[in-house]
N, C-alpha and C positions, 0 to 999 in steps of 0.2 A: 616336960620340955623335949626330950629326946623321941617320945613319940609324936611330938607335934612335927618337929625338923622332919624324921621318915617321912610322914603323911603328906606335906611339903615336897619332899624332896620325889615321891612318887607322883602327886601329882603334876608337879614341873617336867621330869621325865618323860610323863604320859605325854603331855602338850608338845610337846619338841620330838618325839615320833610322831605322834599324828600328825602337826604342820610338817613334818618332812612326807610324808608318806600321801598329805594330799598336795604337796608341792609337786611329787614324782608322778602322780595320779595325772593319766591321761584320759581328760573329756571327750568323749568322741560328738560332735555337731549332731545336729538332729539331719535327718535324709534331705530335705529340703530347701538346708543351709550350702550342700554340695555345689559347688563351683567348677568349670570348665579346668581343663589345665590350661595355663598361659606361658608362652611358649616364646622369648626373646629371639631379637637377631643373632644374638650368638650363642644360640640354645641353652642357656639358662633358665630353667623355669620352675612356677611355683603350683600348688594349689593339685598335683597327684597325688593317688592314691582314691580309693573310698569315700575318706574322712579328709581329704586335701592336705595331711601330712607328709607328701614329699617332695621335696624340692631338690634341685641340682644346680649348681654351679654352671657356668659357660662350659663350653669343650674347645678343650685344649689341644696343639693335633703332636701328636710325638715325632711324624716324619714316617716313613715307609709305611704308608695307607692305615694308618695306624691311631686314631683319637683317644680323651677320655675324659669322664664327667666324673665330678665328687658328688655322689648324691648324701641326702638327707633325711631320715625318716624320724620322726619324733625326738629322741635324742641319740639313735645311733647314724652313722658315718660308715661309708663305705667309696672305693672308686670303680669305675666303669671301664673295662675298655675294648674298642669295639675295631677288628680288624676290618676298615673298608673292604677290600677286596675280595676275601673270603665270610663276608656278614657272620663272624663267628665273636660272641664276646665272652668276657670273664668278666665277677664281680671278684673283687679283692677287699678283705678285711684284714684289720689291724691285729686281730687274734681272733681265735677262735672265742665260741660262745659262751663259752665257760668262762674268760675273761673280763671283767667287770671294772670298771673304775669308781669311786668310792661316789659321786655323785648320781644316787636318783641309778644305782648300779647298771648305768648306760655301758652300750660297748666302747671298747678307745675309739679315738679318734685316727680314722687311718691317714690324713691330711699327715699328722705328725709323723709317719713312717716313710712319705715319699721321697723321691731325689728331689730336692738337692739335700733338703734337712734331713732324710733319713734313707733305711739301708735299700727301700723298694724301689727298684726301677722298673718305669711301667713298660719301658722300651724291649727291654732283653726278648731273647728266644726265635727261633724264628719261625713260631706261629704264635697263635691263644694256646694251644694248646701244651707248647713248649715253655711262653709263659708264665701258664698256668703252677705246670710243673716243677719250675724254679720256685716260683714265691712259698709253692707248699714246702720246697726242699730249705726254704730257711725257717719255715716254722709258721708261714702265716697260712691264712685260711682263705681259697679261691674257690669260687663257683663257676662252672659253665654256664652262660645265659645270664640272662639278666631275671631275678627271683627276689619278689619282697611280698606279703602276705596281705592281696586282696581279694579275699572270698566276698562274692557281692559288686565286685567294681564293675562301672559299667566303662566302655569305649571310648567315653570322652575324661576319664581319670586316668589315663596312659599317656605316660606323656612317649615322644619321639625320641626313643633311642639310638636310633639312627641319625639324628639332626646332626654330629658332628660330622659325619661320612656327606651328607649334603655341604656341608657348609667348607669343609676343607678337601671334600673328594667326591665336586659332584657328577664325575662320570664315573665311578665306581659302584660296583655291586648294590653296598649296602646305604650306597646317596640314592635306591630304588625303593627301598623298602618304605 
């Protein structure tokens, strides 16, 4: 009996990794399933990237030429944000890479770390650069430019990151680009 329960209880085990493992398993579409990106009035859009995994929230504008989008890529989360006037942007994460949340080990969600609910204000500094360098100085993880991993994308998988500078600053620098 006690080796029936083991045998049991491994292969239950087995089953409950594997369904998690293909639960976190990302399918990528076949090339000919690819779709344009589609791009909202208020720059929200779906269907970039590659494999049409990223999407963004509308843009939101913070005031002094200044916007920012929450993007989306398969289950990590990041924000955008892009100074109109000097077309300079930072991507900002919730932690760095090494940081995992228990589900399907996605990155946090950085939505959860902004102002008003949390400690990141996308506003501060008085550039991207200045920005930049605050959010690193409390511990979180910034990028210059805007950088997520499409080997193979072609031109119509990019979406417009600039659409908030048009949309709230369109005689501005980066409402050009």
């Amino acid at each position: 009996m006690k080796a029936y329960l083991k045998a049991v209880s491994l292969i239950l085990a087995v089953g409950i990794w594997s369904s998690e493992a293909v639960a976190c398993s990302i399918v990528t579409p076949p090339w000919w399933a690819n779709e344009k990106v589609k791009t909202a009035k208020d720059c929200s859009f779906t269907g970039g990237g590659r494999f049409d995994y990223l999407s963004g929230d509308q843009a939101h504008d913070l005031g002094d030429s200044r916007v920012y989008q929450v993007l989306y890529e398969f289950t990590g989360e990041n924000a955008v944000v892009t100074d109109c006037n000097t077309a300079e942007q930072v991507q900002v994460y919730a932690f760095d890479e090494s940081a995992q949340t228990a589900a399907c080990e996605s990155p946090a969600k950085v939505v959860n770390y902004l102002k008003p609910s949390g400690p990141i204000d996308l506003s501060v500094g008085k550039g991207i650069e200045d920005l930049s360098s605050k959010i690193k100085r409390m511990g979180y993880r910034a990028s210059r430019g805007v950088k997520f991993d499409e080997i193979g994308a072609r031109p119509r998988d990019y979406p417009d990151f600039f659409c908030g500078c048009k949309l709230y600053y369109p005689d501005s620098p980066g409402a050009k680009l």
